[in-house]
C-alpha positions in Angstrom: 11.3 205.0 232.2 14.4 203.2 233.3 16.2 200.9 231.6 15.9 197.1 232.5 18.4 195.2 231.0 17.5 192.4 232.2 14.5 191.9 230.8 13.7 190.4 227.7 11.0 190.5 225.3 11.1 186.8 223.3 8.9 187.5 220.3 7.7 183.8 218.6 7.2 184.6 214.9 6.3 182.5 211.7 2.8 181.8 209.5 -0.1 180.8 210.4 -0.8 177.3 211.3 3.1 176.8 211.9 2.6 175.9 215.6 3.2 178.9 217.4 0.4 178.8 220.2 1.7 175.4 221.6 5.2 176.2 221.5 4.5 179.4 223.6 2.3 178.1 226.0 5.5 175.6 226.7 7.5 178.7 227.0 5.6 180.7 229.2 4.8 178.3 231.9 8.4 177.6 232.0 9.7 181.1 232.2 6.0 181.9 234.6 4.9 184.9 232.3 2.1 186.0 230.0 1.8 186.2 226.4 1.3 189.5 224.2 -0.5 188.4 220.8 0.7 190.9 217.8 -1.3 189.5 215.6 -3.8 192.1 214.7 -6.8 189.4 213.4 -7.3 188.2 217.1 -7.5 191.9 218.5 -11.4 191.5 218.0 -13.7 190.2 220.4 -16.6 189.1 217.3 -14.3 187.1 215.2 -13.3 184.1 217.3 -13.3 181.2 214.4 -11.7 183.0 211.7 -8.7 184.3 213.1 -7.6 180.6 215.2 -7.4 182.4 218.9 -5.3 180.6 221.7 -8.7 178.7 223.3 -10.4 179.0 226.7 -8.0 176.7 228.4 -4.8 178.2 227.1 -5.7 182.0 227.7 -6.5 180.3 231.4 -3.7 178.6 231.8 -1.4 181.4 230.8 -2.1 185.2 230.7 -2.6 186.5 227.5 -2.7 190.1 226.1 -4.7 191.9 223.0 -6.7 188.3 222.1 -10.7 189.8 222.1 -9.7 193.6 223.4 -11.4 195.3 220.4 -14.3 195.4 218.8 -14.9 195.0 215.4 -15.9 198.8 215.3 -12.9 200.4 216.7 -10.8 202.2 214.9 -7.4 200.7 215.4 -3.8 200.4 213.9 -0.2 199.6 214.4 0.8 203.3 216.0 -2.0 202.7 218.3 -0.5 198.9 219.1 2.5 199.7 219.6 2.1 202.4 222.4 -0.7 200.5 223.9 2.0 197.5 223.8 4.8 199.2 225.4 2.7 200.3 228.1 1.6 196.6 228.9 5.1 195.8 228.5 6.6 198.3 230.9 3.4 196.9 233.7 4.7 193.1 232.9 8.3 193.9 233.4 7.5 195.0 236.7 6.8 191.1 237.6 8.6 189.2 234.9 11.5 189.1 233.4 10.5 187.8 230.1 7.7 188.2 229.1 6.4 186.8 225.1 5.4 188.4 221.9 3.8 186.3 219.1 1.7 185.9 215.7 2.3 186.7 212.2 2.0 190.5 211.8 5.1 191.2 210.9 4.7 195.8 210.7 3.1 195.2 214.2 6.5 193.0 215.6 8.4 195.6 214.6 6.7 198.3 216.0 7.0 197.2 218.9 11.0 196.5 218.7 12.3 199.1 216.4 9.8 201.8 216.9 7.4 203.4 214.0 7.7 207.1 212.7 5.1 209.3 213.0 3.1 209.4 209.7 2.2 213.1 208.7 -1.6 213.9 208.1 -2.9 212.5 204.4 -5.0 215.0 202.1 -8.3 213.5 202.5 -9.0 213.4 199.0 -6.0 210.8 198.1 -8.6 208.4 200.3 -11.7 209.6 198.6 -9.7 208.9 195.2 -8.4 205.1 196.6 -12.0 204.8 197.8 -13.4 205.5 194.2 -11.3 203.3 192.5 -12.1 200.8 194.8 -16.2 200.7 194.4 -14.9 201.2 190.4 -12.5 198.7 189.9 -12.5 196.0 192.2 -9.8 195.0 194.8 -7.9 193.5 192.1 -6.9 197.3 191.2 -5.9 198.0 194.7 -3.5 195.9 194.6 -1.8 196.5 191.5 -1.5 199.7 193.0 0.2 198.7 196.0 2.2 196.6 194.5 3.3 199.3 192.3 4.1 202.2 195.0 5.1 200.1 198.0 6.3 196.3 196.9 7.9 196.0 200.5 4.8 196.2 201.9 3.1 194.5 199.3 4.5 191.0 200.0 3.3 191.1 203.8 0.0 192.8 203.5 -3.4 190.7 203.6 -3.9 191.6 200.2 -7.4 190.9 200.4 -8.3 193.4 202.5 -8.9 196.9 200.4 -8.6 199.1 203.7 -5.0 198.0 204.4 -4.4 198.4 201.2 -5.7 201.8 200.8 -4.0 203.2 203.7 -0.2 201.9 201.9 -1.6 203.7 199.0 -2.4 206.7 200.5 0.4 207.1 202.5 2.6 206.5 200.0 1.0 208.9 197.3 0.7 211.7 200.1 4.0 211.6 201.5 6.2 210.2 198.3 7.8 207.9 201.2 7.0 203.9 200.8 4.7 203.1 203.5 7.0 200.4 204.9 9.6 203.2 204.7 8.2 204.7 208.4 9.3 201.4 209.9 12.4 202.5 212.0 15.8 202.3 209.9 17.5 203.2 213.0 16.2 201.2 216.2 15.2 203.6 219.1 16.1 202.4 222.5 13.3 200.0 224.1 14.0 199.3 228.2 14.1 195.5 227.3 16.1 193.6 225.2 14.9 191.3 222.4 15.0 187.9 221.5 13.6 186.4 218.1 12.7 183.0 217.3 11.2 182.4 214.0 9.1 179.0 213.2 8.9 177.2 210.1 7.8 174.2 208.1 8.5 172.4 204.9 5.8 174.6 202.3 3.7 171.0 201.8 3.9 170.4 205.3 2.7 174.0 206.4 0.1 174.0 203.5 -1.4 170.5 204.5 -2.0 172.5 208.1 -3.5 175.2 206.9 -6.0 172.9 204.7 -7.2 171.0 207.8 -6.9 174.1 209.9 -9.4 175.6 207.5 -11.7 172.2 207.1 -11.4 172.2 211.2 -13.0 175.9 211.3 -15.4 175.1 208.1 -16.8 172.5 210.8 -16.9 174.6 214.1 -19.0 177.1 212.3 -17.2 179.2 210.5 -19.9 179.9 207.7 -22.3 181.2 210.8 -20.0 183.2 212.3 -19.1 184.9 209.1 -22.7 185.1 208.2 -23.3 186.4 212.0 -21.2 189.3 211.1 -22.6 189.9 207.4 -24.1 193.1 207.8 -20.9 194.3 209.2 -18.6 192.9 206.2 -17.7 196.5 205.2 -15.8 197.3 208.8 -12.0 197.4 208.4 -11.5 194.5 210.8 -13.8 192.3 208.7 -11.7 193.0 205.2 -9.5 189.9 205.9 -8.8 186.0 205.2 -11.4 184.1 206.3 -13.8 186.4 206.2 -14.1 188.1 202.9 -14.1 185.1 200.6 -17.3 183.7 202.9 -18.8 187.2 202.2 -18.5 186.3 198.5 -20.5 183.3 198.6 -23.2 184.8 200.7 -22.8 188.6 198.0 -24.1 185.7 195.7 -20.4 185.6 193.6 -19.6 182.1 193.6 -20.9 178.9 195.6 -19.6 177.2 198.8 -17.4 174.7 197.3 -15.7 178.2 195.8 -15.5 179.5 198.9 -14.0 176.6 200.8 -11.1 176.4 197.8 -11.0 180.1 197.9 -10.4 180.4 202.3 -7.6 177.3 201.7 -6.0 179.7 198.9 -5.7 182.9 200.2 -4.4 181.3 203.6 -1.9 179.6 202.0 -0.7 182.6 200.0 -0.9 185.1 203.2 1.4 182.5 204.8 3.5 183.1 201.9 3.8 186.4 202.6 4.1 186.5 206.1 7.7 183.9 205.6 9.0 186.6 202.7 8.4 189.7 205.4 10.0 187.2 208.3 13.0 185.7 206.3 14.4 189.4 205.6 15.1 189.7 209.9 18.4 188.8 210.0 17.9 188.6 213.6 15.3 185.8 213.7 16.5 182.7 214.8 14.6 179.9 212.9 13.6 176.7 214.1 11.0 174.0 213.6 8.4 174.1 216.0 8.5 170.1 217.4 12.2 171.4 218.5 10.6 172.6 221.8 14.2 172.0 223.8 16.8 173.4 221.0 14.2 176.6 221.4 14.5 176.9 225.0 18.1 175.9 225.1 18.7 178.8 222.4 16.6 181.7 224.5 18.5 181.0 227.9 22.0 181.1 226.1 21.1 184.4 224.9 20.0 185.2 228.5 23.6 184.7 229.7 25.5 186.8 227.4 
């Protein structure tokens, strides 16, 4: 693969709700290029409420990448993203020269920029054990756990759902490395170079959009789809915000009014988590998103060094 150095990957980071999709749109009709999506929720075609995808009009408008590619019954993770990005990548830079990278899942960002390590194979029965405490205990006991072995990856993980946290478990108890430990320390060499821009709100500012994000999905039919999908809850792609709390209410566990208060909660803190895992890149730039030009301004400066 030869190196193009003048090509530039400009990854869009921040939470959910901050603002990202519009801000990108903006950028890739001025710089005439597509959009990759990193964020692993909108990889699945049967989840299109839930996880807020770019709509109909924007994915026309602008070319967009790994937004409804899966299905909810693929197996699927960030080793398999990032060499399935990097292959899109290397097909893009062939008619761009930037080309965008946004959404909120931080391990899958830097995949794709610093490079993972290969994770060795995992005795079986570390799963089988994770597994047993899981049906025993509850979720709450997964994440203890996590939070115990691997607090890195703790603060940026949905939380809520047990297969993600089983495999940081298991990693981590098979190997004795930290999960987030096979994140690159040392960058490998990618044939593009990388710009970051991070977005970000006040907290009551980003919290108030996530409330009416969540009331705005409540109405499109977010109940339906979720109960659409019920006798799938169990699938990996499924164990997420927005998903699993509605699962609750129809398991019989609480009522709707719960389940609204509990989707508006576990948004807000998995927005939370996603600023902790972004603030640590000392190589994001961070800006609000209503600073469209300062943005744009900032990405061709770092063009011309």
């Amino acid at each position: 693969m030869l190196i193009k150095n003048n090509k530039y990957l400009l990854v869009v980071a921040g939470p959910t709700a901050v603002g990202k999709t519009d801000l990108c749109i903006k950028l890739a009709k001025k710089f005439k290029t597509a959009i990759i999506s990193s964020d692993s929720r909108q990889f699945y075609k049967e989840t299109d409420i839930g996880t807020a995808k770019p709509s109909a009009a924007e994915m026309q408008d602008v070319p967009h990448y790994f937004v409804n590619n899966l299905s909810i019954h693929d197996d699927y993770d960030v080793r398999k993203f990032e060499k399935d990005a990097l292959l899109v990548l290397n097909n893009l830079f062939e008619m761009h020269n930037v080309v965008i990278m946004t959404g909120g899942s931080g391990l899958y960002i830097d995949a794709v920029c610093n490079g993972f390590d290969e994770i060795p194979a995992i005795d079986p029965s570390i799963r089988k054990s994770l597994n047993q405490l899981y049906q025993e205990k509850g979720i709450t006991a997964l994440q203890e756990k996590l939070a115990e072995l691997d607090s890195d990856y703790y603060k940026q993980v949905d939380v809520n759902n047990p297969q993600r946290l089983i495999r940081g478990c298991e990693v981590t108890m098979g190997t004795g490395k930290p999960f987030s430990s096979y994140r690159k320390k040392e960058k490998v060499r990618r044939p593009f170079q990388v710009i970051k821009v991070g977005l970000q709100r006040e907290r009551q500012e980003l919290y108030h959009r996530i409330n009416l994000r969540m009331d705005q999905m409540i109405a499109a039919g977010l109940f339906e789809e979720a109960a659409g999908l019920y006798p799938q809850r169990y699938l990996n792609a499924l164990q997420t915000v927005g998903y699993s709390e509605i699962f609750g209410y129809l398991d019989g566990e609480y009522d709707k009014e719960e389940a609204e208060r509990l989707l508006k909660r576990n948004s807000r803190r998995y927005a939370k988590r996603q600023m902790t895992w972004f603030r640590r890149d000392e190589e994001i730039q961070w800006f609000s998103p209503d600073e469209y030009e300062r943005v744009e301004a900032y990405v061709e400066d770092q063009m011309t060094r």
